[in-house]
C-alpha positions as a printed NumPy array, in Angstrom:
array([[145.065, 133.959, 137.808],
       [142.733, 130.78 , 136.949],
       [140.045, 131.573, 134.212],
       [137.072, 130.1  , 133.658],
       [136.683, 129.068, 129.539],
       [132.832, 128.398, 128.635],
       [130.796, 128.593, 125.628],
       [127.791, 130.943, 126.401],
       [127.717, 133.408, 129.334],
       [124.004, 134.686, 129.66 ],
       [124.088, 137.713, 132.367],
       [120.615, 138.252, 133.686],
       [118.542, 136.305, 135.12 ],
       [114.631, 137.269, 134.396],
       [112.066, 135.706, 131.858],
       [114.997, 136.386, 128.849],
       [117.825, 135.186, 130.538],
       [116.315, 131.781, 132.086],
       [114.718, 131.06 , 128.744],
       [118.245, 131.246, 126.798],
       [119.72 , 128.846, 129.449],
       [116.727, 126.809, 128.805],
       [117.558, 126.498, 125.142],
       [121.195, 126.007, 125.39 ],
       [121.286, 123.273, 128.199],
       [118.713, 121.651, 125.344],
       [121.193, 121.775, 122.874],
       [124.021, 120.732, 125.4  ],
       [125.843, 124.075, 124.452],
       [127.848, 124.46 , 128.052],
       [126.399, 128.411, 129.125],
       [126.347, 129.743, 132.479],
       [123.936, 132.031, 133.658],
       [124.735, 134.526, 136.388],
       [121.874, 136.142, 138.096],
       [122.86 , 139.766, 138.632],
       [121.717, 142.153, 142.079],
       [118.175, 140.524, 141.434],
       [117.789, 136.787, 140.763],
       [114.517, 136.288, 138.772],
       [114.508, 140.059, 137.881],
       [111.648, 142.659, 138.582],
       [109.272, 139.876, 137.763],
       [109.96 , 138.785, 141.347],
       [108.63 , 142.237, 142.726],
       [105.387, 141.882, 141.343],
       [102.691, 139.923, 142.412],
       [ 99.782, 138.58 , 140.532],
       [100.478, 138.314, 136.849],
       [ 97.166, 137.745, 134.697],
       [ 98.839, 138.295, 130.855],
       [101.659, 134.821, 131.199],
       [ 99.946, 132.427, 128.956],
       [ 99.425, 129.069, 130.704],
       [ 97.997, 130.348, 133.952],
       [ 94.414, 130.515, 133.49 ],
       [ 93.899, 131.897, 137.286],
       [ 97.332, 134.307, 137.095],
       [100.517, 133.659, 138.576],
       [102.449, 135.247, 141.162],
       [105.549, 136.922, 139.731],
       [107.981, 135.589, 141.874],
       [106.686, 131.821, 141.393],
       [106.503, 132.352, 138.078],
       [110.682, 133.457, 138.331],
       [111.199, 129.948, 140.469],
       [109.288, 127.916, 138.079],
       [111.44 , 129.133, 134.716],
       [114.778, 129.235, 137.428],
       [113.773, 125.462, 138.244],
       [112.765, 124.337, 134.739],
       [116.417, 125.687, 133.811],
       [118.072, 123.958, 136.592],
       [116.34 , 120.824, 135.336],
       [117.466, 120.642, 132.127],
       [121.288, 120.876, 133.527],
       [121.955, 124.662, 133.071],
       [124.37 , 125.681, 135.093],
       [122.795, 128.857, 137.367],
       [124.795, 130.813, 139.584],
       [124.72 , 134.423, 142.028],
       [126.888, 136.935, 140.996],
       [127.202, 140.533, 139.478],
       [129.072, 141.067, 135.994],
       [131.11 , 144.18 , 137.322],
       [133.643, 144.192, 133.705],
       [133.542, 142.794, 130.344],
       [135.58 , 143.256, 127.782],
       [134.336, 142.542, 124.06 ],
       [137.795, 143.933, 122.458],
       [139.162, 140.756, 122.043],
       [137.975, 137.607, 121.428],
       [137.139, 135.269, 123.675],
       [135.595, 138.084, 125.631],
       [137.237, 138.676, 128.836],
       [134.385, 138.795, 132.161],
       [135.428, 139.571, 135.642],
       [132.276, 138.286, 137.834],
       [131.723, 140.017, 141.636],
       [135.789, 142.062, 140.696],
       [137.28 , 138.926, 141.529],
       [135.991, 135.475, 139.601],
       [137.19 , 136.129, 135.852],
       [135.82 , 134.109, 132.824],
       [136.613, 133.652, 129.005],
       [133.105, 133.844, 126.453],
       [132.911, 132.48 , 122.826],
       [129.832, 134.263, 123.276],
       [127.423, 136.588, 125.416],
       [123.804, 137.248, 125.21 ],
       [122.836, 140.205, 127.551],
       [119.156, 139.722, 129.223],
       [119.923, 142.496, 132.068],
       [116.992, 143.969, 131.534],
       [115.907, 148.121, 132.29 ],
       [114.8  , 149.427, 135.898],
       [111.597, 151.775, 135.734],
       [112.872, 155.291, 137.34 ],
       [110.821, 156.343, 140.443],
       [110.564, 159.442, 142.441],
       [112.719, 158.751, 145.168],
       [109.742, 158.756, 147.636],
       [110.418, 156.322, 150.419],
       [106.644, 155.321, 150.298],
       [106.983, 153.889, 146.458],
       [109.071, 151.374, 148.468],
       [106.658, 151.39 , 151.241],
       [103.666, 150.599, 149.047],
       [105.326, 148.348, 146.346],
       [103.208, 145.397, 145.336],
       [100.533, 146.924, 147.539],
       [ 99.11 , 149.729, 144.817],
       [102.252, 151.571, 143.378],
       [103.633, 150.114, 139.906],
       [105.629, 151.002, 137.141],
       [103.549, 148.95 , 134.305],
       [ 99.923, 150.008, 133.708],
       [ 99.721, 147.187, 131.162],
       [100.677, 144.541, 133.63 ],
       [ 98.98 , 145.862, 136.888],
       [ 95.685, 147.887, 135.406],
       [ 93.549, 144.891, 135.385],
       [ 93.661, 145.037, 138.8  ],
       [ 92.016, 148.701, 139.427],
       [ 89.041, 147.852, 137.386],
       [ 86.245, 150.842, 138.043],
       [ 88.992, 152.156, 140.677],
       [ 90.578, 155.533, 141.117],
       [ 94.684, 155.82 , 139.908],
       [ 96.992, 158.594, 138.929],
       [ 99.902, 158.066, 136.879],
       [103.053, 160.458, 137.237],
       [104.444, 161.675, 133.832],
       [103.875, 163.855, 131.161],
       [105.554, 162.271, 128.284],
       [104.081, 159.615, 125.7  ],
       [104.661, 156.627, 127.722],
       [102.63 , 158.768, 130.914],
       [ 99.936, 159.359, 128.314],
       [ 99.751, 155.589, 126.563],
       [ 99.502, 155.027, 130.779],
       [ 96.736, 157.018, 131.232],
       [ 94.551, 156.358, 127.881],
       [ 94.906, 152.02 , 128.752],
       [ 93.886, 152.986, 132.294],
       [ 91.193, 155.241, 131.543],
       [ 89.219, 152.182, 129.876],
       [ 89.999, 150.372, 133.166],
       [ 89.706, 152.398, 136.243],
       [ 86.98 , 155.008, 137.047],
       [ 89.014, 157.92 , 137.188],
       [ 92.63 , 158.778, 136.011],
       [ 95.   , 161.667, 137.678],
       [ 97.738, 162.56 , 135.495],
       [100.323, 164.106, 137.984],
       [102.412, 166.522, 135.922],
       [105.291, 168.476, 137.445],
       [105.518, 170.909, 133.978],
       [102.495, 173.395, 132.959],
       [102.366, 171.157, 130.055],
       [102.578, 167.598, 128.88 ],
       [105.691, 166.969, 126.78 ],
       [103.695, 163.948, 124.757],
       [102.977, 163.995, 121.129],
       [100.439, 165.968, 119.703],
       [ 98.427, 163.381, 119.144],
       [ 98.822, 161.712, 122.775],
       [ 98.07 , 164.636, 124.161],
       [ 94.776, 165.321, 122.193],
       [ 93.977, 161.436, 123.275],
       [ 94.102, 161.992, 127.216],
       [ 92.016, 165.649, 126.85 ],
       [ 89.517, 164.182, 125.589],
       [ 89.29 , 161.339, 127.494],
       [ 86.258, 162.809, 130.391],
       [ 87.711, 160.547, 133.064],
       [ 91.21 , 162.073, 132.871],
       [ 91.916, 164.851, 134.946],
       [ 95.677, 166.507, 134.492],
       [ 96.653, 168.223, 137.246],
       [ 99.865, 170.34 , 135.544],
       [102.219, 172.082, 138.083],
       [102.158, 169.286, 140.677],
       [104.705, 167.187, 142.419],
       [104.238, 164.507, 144.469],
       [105.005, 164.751, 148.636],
       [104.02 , 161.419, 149.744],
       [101.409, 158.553, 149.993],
       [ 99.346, 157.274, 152.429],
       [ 97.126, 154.307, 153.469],
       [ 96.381, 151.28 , 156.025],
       [ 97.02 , 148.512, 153.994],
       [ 97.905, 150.054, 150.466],
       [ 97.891, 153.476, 148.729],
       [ 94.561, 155.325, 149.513],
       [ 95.712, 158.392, 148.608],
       [ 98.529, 161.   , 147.767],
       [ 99.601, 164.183, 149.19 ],
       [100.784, 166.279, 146.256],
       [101.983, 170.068, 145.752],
       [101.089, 172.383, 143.577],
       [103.336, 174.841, 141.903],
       [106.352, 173.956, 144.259],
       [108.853, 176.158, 145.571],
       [106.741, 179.125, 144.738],
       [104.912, 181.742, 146.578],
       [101.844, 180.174, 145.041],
       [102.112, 176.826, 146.842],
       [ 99.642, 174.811, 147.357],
       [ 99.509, 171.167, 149.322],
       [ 96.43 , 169.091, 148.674],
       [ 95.801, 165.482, 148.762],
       [ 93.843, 163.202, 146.72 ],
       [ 91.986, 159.702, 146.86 ],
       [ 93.295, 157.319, 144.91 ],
       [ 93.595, 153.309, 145.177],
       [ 96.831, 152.802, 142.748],
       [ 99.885, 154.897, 141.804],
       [101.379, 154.346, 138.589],
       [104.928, 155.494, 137.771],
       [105.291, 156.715, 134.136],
       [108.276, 158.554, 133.84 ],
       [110.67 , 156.366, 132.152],
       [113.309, 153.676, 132.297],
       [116.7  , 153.115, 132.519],
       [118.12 , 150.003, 130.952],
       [120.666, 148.314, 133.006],
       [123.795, 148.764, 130.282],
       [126.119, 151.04 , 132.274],
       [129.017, 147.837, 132.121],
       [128.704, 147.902, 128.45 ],
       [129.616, 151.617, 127.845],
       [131.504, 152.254, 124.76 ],
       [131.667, 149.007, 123.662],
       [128.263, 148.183, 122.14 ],
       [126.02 , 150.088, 120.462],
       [123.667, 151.802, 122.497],
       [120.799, 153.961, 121.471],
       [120.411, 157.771, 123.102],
       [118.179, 156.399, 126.298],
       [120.965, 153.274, 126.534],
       [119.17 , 150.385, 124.938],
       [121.382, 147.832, 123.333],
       [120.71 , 148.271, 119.517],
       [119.881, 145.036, 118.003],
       [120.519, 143.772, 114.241],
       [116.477, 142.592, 112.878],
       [115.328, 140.182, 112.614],
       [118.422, 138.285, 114.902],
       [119.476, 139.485, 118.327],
       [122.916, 140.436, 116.919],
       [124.208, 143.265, 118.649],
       [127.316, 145.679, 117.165],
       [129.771, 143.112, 118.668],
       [129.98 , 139.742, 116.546],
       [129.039, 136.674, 119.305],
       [127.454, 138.94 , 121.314],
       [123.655, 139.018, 121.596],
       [121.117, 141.302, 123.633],
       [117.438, 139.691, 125.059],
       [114.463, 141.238, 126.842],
       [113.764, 144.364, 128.224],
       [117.827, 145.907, 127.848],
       [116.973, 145.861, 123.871],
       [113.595, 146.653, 124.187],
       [111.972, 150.324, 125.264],
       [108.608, 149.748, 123.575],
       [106.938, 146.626, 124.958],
       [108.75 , 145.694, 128.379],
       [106.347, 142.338, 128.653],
       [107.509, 138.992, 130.032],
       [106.11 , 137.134, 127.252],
       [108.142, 139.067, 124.84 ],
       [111.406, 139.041, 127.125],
       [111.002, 135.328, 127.18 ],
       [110.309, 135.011, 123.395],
       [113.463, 136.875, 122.532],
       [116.021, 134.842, 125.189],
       [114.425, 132.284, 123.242],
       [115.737, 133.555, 120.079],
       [119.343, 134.978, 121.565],
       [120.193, 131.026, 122.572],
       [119.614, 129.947, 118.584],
       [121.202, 132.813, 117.485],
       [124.545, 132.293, 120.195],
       [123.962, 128.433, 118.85 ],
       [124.343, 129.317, 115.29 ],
       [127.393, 131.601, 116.672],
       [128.814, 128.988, 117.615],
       [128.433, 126.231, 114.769],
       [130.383, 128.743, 112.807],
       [133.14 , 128.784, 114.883],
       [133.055, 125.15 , 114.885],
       [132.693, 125.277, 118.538]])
């Protein structure tokens, strides 16, 4: 069996991942980057992007992917497709098994695989993706300006949502499945008195509808009862608000993970529980999910995997 020996393997390939190859084809450390299911990551699902610095007029989130994959590939770092399907961090140098065939030997790892947002399993979030359903009110709310939105969720992240969007859009819906919102007192205090948030508790949502985006949503009330109730509403954007799921399931039991499955990082550094192995972006992050930060802290895994590896003498 022929295995592949390299210095740095980065897995993931979005705003963290390209910026660590970025830094270690700089410093001529030999990495290899492989791209995971998604090459450029959920970046690449979103269109215009108005919060990257250094596009004054936005940036569409899929160029902005090529332009950090082709700065990369310019300064010599070696890019390739493929899925990480096994790693194994109990001896050293890690053992990787790429796509259950291709297997490689790491001094070191830095982890930028970033977290999925969960949706509802509605075929028309897929439908309507790009085109007025999202999963980041920070990133997308500038664009619903004086417009009508709903955000599903009834946690603190649904009501954060809500409150930025309320100072945006017109009107905000809070869709909540529960006869109560699960948030903090003092989130939920926040949205009730906000006048241009309605919550409507006991509702699901059926379905959405629209020509050429969302222009609406057919929701339920009090579901599966004799009480039931289908109703629609008017709406031009659909924001998703119930949580994310970082994309750590190949890591179980051998890093440290936090309850929700974050990699656990070691401040100020990007040190994870693992000596030479190092987490970036939105995996080790559930409170800011931004591509600035992502980028900032690939940016910091590659100096810390550098360091790593002066140590060694590598």
């Amino acid at each position: 069996m022929e295995i592949e020996k390299i210095k740095c393997l980065i897995i993931g390939s979005g705003p963290a991942g390209y910026t660590a190859a970025i830094y270690l084809a700089r410093a001529n450390v030999k990495s290899v980057l492989y791209s995971g299911p998604l090459p450029g990551g959920q970046l690449t699902q979103t269109t215009a992007i108005e919060n990257f610095p250094g596009f004054p007029d936005g940036v569409d989130g899929f160029n902005l992917m090529d332009l950090m994959r082709q700065q990369a590939v310019n300064v010599g770092a070696d890019l390739r497709t493929g899925v990480v399907t096994d790693v194994d961090l109990s001896q050293r140098p890690f053992r990787v098994t790429v796509d259950g065939e291709k297997h490689l030997e790491a001094d070191t790892l830095i982890v930028a695989t970033g977290a999925s947002a969960k949706y509802l399993g509605l075929a028309d979030e897929k439908k309507y993706a790009g085109m007025g359903v999202s999963a980041c009110a920070t990133c997308d709310g500038f664009f619903y300006r004086k417009k009508v939105v709903a955000v599903v969720g009834g946690g603190d992240t649904a009501c954060e949502e809500a409150d930025y969007l309320s100072n945006l859009a017109s009107k905000v819906y809070m869709i909540v499945r529960k006869p109560y919102l699960r948030a903090s007192a003092a989130m939920q205090k926040r949205v009730m008195e906000k006048e241009n948030i309605e919550i409507l508790f006991n509702t699901n949502t059926r379905g959405l509808f629209g020509d050429n985006g969302v222009e609406g949503a057919h929701l339920v009330k009090f579901m599966g009862t004799p009480e039931e109730q289908e109703f629609d509403i008017a709406i031009d954007g659909f924001f998703l608000a119930i949580g994310h799921q970082p994309n750590t399931h190949f890591l179980k039991d051998q890093l440290q993970l936090d309850e929700a499955g974050y990699i656990v990082t070691h401040g100020p550094t990007t040190a994870t529980s693992v000596e030479g192995v190092f987490a970036a972006g939105d995996v080790a992050d559930p409170r800011y999910r931004q591509a600035i930060s992502a980028a900032g802290t690939g940016c910091r895994a590659a100096l810390d995997a550098e360091k790593f590896l002066f140590s060694l003498g590598s």
